[in-house]
C-alpha positions in Angstrom: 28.0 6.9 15.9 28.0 10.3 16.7 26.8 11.2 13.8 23.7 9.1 14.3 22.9 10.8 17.6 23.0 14.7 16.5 20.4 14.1 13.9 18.3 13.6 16.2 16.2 11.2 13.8 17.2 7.9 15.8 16.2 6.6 19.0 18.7 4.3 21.1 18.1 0.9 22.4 20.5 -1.2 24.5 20.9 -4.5 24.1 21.7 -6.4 27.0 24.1 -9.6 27.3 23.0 -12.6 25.7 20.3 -10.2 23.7 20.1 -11.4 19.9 20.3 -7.8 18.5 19.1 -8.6 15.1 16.0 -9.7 16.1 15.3 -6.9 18.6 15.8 -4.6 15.7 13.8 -6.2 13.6 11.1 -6.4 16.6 11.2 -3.2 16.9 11.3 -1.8 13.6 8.3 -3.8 12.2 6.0 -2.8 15.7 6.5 0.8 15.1 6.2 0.7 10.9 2.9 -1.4 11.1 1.6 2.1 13.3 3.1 4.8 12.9 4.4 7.0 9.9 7.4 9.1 9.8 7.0 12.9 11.0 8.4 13.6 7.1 5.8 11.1 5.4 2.6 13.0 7.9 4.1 16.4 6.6 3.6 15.8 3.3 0.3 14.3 4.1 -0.7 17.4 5.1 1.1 19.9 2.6 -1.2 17.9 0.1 -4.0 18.4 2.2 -3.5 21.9 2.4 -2.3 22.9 -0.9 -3.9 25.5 -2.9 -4.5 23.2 -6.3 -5.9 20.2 -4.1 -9.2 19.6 -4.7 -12.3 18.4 -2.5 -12.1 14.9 -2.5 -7.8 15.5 -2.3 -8.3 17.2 0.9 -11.1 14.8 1.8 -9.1 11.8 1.0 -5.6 13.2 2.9 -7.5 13.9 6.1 -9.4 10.7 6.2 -5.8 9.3 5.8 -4.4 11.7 8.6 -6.9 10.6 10.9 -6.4 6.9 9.7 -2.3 7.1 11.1 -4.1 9.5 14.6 -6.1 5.7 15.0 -3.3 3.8 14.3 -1.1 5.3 16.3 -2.7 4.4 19.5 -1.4 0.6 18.8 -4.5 -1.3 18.5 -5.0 -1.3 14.3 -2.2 -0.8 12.0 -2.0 1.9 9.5 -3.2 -0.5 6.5 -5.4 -4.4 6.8 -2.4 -5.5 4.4 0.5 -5.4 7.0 2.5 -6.6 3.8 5.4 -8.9 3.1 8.7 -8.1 5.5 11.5 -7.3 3.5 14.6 -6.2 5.1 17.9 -4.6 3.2 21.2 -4.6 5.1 24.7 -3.7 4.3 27.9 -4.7 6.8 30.4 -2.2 7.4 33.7 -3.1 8.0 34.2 -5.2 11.0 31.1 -6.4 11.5 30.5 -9.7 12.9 27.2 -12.1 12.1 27.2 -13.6 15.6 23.5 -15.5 14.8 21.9 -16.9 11.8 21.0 -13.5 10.3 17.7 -15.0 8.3 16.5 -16.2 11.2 16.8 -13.6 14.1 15.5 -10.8 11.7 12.9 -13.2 10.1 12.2 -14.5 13.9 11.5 -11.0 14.8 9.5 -10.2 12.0 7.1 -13.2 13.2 6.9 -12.3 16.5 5.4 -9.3 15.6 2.8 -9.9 12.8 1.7 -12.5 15.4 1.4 -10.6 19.0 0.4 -7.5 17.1 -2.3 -8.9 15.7 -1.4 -8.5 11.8 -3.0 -10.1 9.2 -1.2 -12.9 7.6 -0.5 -12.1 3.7 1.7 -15.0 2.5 0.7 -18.1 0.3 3.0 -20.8 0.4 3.3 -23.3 -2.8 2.3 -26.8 -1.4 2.9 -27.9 -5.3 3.4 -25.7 -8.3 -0.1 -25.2 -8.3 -1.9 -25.5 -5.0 -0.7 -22.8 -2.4 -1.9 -22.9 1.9 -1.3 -19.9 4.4 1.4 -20.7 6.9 -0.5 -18.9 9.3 2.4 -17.1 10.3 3.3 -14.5 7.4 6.9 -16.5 6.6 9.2 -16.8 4.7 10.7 -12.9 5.3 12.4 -11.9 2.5 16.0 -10.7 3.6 18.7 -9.6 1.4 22.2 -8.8 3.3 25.6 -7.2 1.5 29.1 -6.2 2.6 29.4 -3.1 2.2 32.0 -3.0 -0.8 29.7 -5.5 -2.7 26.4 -3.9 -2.8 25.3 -4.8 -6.1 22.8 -1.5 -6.6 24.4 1.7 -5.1 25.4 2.0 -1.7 22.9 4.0 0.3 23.9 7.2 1.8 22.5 6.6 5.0 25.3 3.3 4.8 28.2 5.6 4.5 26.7 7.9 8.0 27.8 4.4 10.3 30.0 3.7 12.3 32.3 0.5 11.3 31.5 -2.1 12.9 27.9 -1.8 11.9 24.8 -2.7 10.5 22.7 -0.6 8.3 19.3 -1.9 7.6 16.1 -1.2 5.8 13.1 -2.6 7.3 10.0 -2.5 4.8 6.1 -3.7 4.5 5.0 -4.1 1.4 1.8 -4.5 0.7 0.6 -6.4 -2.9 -1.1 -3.2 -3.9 2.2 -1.4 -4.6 3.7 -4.1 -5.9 1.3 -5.1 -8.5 2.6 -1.6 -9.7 6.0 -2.5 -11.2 6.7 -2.5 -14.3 10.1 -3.3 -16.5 11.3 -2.4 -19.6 14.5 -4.1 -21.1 14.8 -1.3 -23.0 18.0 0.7 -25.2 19.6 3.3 -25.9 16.9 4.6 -27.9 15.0 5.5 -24.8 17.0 7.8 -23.6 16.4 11.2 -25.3 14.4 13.6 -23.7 11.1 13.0 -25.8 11.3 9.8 -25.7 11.9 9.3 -22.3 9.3 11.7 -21.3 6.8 9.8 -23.4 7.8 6.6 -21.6 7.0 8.6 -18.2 3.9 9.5 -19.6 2.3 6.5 -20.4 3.7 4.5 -17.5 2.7 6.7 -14.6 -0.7 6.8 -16.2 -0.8 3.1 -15.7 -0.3 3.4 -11.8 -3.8 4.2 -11.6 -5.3 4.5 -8.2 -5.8 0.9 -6.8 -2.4 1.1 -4.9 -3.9 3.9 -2.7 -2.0 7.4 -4.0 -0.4 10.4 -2.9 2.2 7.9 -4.2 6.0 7.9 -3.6 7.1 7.2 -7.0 10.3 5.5 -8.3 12.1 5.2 -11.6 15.6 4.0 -12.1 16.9 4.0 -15.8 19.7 2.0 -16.7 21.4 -0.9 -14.5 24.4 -3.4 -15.5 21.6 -5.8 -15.0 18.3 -6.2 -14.9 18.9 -7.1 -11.0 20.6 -4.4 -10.2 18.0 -1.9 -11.9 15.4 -3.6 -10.0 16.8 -3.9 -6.5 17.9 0.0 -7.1 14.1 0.7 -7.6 12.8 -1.1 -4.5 15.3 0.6 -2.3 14.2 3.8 -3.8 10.6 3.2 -3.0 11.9 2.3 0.9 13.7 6.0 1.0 17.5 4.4 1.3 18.2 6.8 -1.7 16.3 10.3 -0.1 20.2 11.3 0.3 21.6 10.2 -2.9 23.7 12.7 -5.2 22.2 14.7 -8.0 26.2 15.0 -9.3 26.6 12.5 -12.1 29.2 9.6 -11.6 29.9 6.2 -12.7 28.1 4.0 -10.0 24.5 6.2 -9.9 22.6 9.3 -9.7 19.3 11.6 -9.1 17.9 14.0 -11.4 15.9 16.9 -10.4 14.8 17.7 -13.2 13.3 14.6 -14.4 12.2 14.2 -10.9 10.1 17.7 -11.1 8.7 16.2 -14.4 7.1 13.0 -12.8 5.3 15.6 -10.2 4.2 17.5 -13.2 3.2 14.3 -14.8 1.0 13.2 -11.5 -0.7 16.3 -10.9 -1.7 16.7 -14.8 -3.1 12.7 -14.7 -6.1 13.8 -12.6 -6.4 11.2 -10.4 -5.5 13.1 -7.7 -5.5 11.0 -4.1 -7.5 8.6 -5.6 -11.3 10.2 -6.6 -9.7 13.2 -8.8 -7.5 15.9 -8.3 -3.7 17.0 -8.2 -2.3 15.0 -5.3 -1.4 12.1 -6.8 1.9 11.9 -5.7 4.1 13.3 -2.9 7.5 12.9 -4.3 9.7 11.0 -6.8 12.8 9.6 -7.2 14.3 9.5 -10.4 17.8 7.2 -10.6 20.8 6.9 -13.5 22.7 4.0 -13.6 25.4 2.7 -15.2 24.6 0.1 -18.4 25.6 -2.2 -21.1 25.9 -1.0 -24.7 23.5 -3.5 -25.7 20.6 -3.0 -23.1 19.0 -0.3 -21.0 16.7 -1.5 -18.1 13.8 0.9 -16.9 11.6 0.2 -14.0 8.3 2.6 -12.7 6.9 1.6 -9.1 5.6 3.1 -6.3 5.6 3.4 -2.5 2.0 4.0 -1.6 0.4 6.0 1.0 0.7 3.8 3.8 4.6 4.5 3.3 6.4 1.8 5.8 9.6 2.0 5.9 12.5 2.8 8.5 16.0 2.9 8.8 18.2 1.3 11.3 21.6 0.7 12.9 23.2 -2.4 15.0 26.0 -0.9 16.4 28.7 -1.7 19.1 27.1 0.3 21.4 23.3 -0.9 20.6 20.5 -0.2 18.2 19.2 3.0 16.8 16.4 3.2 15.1 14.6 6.0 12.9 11.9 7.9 14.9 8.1 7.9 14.2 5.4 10.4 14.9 3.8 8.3 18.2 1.0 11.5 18.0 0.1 12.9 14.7 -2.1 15.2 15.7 0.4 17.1 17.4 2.5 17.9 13.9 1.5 21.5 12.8 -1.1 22.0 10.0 -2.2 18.5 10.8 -5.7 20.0 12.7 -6.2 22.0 10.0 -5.6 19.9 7.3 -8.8 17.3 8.7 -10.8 20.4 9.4 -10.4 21.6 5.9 -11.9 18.5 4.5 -14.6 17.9 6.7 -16.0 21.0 6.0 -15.7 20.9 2.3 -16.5 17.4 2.1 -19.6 17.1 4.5 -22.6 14.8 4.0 -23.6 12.6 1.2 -26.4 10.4 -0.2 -27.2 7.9 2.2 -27.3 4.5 1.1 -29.6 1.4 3.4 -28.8 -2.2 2.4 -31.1 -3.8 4.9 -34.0 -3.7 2.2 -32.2 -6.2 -0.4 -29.7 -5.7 -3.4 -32.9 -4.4 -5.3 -33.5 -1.9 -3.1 -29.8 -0.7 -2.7 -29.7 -0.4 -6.6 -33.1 2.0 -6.7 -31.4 4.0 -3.7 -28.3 4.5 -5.8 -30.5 5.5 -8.8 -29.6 8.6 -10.7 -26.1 8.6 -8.8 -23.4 10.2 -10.8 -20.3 9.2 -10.8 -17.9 10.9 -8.2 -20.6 11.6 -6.1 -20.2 10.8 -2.4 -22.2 8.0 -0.9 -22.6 7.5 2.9 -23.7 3.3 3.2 -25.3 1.4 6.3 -26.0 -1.8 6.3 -24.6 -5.5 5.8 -22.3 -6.0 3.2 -20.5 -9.1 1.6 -16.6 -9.3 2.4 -14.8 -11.6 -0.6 -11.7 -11.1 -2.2 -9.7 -13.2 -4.8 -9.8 -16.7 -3.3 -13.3 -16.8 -2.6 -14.3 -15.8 -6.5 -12.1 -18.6 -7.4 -14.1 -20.8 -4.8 -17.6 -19.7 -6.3 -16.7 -20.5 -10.1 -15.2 -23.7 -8.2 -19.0 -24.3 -7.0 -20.1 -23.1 -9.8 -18.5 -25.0 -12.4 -19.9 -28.3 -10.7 -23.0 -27.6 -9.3 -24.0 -24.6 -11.8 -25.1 -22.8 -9.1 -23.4 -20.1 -6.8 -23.8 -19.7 -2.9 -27.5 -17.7 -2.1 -25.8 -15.2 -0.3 -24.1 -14.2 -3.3 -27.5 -12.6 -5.0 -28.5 -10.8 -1.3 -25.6 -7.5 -0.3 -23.2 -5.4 -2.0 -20.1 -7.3 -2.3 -16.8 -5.9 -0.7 -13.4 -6.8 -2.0 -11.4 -6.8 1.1 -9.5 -8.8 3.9 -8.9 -7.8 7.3 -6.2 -8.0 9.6 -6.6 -10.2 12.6 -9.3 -8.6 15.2 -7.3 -7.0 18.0 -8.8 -8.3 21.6 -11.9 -6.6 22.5 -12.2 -5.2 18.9 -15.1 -6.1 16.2 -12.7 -6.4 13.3 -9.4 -6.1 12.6 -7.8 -2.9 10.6 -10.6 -3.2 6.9 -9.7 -2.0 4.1 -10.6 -2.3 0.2 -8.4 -4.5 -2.1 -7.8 -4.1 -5.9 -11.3 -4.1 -7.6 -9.5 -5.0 -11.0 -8.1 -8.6 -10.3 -12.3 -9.6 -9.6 -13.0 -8.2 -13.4 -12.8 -11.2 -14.9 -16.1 -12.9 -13.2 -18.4 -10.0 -14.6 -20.3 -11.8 -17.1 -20.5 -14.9 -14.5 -21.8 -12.9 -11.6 -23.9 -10.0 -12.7 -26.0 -12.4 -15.3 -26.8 -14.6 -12.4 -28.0 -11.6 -9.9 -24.8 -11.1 -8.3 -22.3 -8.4 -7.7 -24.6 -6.1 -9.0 -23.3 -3.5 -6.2 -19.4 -4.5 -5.6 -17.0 -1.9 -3.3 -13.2 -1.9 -3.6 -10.6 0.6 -4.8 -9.0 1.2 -8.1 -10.1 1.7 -11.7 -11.5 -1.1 -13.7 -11.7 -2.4 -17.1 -14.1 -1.8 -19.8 -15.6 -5.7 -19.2 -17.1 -4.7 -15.8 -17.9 -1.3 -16.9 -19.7 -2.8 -19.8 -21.4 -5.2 -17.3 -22.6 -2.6 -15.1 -24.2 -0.9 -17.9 -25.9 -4.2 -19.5 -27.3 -5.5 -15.7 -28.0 -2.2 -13.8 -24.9 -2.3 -11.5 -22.8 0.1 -9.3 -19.0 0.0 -8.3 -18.4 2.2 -5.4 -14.9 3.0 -4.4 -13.9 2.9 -0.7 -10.6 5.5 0.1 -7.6 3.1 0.7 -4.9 3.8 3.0 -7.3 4.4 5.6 -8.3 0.8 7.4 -7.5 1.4 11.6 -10.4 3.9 10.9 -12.6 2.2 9.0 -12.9 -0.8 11.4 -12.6 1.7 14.7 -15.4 4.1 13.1 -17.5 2.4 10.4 -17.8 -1.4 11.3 -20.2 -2.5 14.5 -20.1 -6.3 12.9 -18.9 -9.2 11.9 -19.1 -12.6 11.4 -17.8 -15.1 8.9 -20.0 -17.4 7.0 -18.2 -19.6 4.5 -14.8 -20.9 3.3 -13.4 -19.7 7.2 -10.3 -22.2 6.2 -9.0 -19.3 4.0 -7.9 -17.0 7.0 -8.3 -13.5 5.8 -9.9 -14.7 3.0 -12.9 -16.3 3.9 -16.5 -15.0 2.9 -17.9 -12.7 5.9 -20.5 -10.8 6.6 -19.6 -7.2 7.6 -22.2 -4.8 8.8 -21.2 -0.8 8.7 -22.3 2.4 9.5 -22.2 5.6 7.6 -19.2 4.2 5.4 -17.7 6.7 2.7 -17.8 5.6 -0.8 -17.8 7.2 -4.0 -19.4 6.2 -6.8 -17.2 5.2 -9.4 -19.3 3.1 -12.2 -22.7 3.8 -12.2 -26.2 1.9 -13.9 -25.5 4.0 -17.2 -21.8 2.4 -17.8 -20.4 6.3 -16.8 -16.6 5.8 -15.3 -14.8 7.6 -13.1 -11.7 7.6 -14.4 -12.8 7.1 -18.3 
């Protein structure tokens, strides 16, 4: 206990009698991840900002996502328009006592605050092995609890720092975007030499790409007497329950500097940079060695993106203490100069008006090459995964697609619920990739000609806006309280509204930053 207090990184809540102390825990924790960062996350916003090899859209990118966690600190939009999936890790030290159904007081406070707050609902619930509906409430949480000497992945350090008699948690939302970035090898022996490990580094940090909005926090555990073990041992590491694990090899699991320099070194030499090119493609890794059998060796690669949500927490004898949060941003030294930096490097931009018609929008955009930086008005489309499927639904059996369709720029995206008083809740892109597949469909019928999201695509869209004329702009992630507090004055939806976040709307912004990532030529980005 005392030990917890002189850091100085926890803040202390009682809990009165006949208080359910899980749940206030988990109340508080997921109210102040949803909107605020860690001072140590900002920081390293803003050493990337500032760093001598960033380049213009990396400094443009960092202070758009400083000024994103200024909004969203103020409480009214959360740091990202996916508010994710709760996930919470704890471990019991001795003597502890469950004195309520643990699932549901931490999954009951969980609820409680993705539904006053305002966050968008992210779950799809299987109503047969093939048709899914939204509970409309972001449930079921997904809560994993161990004793202490039964951990199954390594014991977090932070664990060992309480008091007995405790609780140790890790409260976490994840967003699909990171997730859709882990990847497993049930790999051997024969990966681990240095070449051949460094190879494997190589190629699957490459494959991150820039859909799961970078500076990343990356992870990679090798080894695992399972492939459950290597796993959960990854996803803690992307939640920061191993930021004070030993670099001393032992028997139950380790760091390695070394290999955790060489991922850095990896990232900055991809040139993705924080997302539109550059160095910053990463703000730290965490490279982990576990234990294995002779027969197998597990590897996993994922990510923490750069809406990084995670705290740490204790339920104590004496109450709850949980991990501090920067409540003003702007405060945090360098942080001024890190946005003024950028906005002077990175001023203006082509401006793009879509009240004239998707023709017109494609003559403005004419000549644009790609990484150029486009500034767009107008009304746009809002449709993300569900909504495709619905068209090809229509499509299929009426061999038409909706009108609206053929008439704006389509935006992959779904918002968060709209805060009272607000236009929109927190807006951000979604993966452009996961629409690839209704390219040929789309664009030969006059639509999706001019699509915004985030991410690299394949070579059948890239091929598609060569063939039909078309544009893919990509939108910054990690930056949705200030797109819908800056750049949105509309909204309004007008089909499919039985989808929730899904449905089709129509969005209208103002000066909205976009770069242009595939242009009429077939030229890509990140090709």
């Amino acid at each position: 206990m005392e030990h917890i207090e002189k850091t100085g990184q926890y803040d202390f809540f009682p809990v009165g009698d006949g208080e359910d102390a899980l749940r206030k825990a988990s109340e508080i924790a997921f109210s102040r991840l949803s909107f605020t960062f860690t001072r140590e996350h900002i920081e390293g916003i803003i050493r990337a900002a500032l760093s001598p090899d960033a380049s213009g859209n990396d400094r443009y990118v960092c202070a758009c996502i400083l000024k994103n966690a200024q909004t969203a600190a103020e409480g009214t939009f959360p740091l990202c328009q996916d508010t994710g999936i709760a996930n919470v890790f704890a471990w019991m030290r001795r003597g502890f006592e469950l004195k309520t159904d643990a699932y549901g007081s931490i999954a009951g406070g969980a609820r409680e605050v993705y539904d006053k707050r305002k966050l968008r609902f992210s779950t799809s619930v299987p109503s047969s092995f093939y048709d899914e509906f939204d509970p409309k409430d972001n449930m079921p949480a997904q809560v994993a609890l161990f004793p202490e000497s039964a951990p199954l992945a390594p014991l977090p350090p932070f664990v060992s720092d309480a008091p007995e008699k405790s609780l140790a948690l890790v409260f976490c939302a994840k967003g699909g975007g990171s997730s859709n970035k882990t990847s497993f090898i049930q790999g051997t022996k024969a990966f681990l030499t240095k070449e051949k490990f460094t190879a494997l580094m190589r190629e699957q940090i490459s494959k991150f790409g820039t859909s799961a909005c970078p500076p990343y926090t990356i992870a990679i555990v090798a080894g695992g007497l399972s492939p459950e073990q290597n796993m959960l041992a990854l996803k803690l590491a992307t939640a920061g329950a191993y930021d004070g694990m030993t670099y001393e090899p032992n028997a139950f699991g380790f760091r390695d500097k070394e290999l955790e320099s060489l991922a850095m070194e990896i990232a900055a030499e991809s040139g993705f940079g924080a997302q539109f090119g550059g160095k910053a493609f990463a703000l730290d890794a965490v490279v982990i060695r576990l234990p294995r059998h002779g027969a197998s060796c597990p590897i996993s690669f994922g990510v923490s993106c750069s809406a990084h949500r995670n705290l740490k927490a204790y339920v104590t004898e004496k109450g709850i203490f949980v991990q501090k949060t920067a409540e003003n941003p702007s405060e945090i030294p360098g942080f001024s100069e890190a946005v003024a930096a950028a906005d002077g490097d990175c001023g203006g931009g082509r401006t793009v008006d879509t009240s004239g018609g998707i023709g017109s929008v494609i003559k403005q955009l004419s000549g644009a090459k790609v990484g150029e930086r486009i500034l767009l008005s107008g009304k746009i489309l809002v449709a993300r995964d569900a909504a495709h499927a619905r068209w090809q639904k229509t499509l299929d059996e009426t061999g038409q697609l909706p009108e609206y369709t053929t008439r704006y720029p389509i935006c992959y995206a779904g918002p968060a619920r709209t805060p009272d008083g607000k236009v929109i809740g927190s807006f951000g892109p979604t993966t452009a990739g996961r629409m690839d597949v209704y390219a040929e469909t789309l664009m030969s019928r006059g639509a999706a000609l001019v699509t915004l999201a985030k991410g690299n695509r394949s070579r059948q869209w890239t091929d598609a806006c060569k063939k039909y004329g078309g544009f893919y702009l990509g939108t910054p992630g990690g930056i949705a309280a200030l797109i819908a507090s800056k750049y949105i004055v509309s909204q309004e939806i007008i089909d499919y509204e039985d989808l929730g976040m899904e449905a089709v709307r129509l969005v209208e912004v103002r000066d909205m930053p976009c770069f242009v990532i595939t242009n009429d030529k077939g030229d890509d980005f990140y090709g």
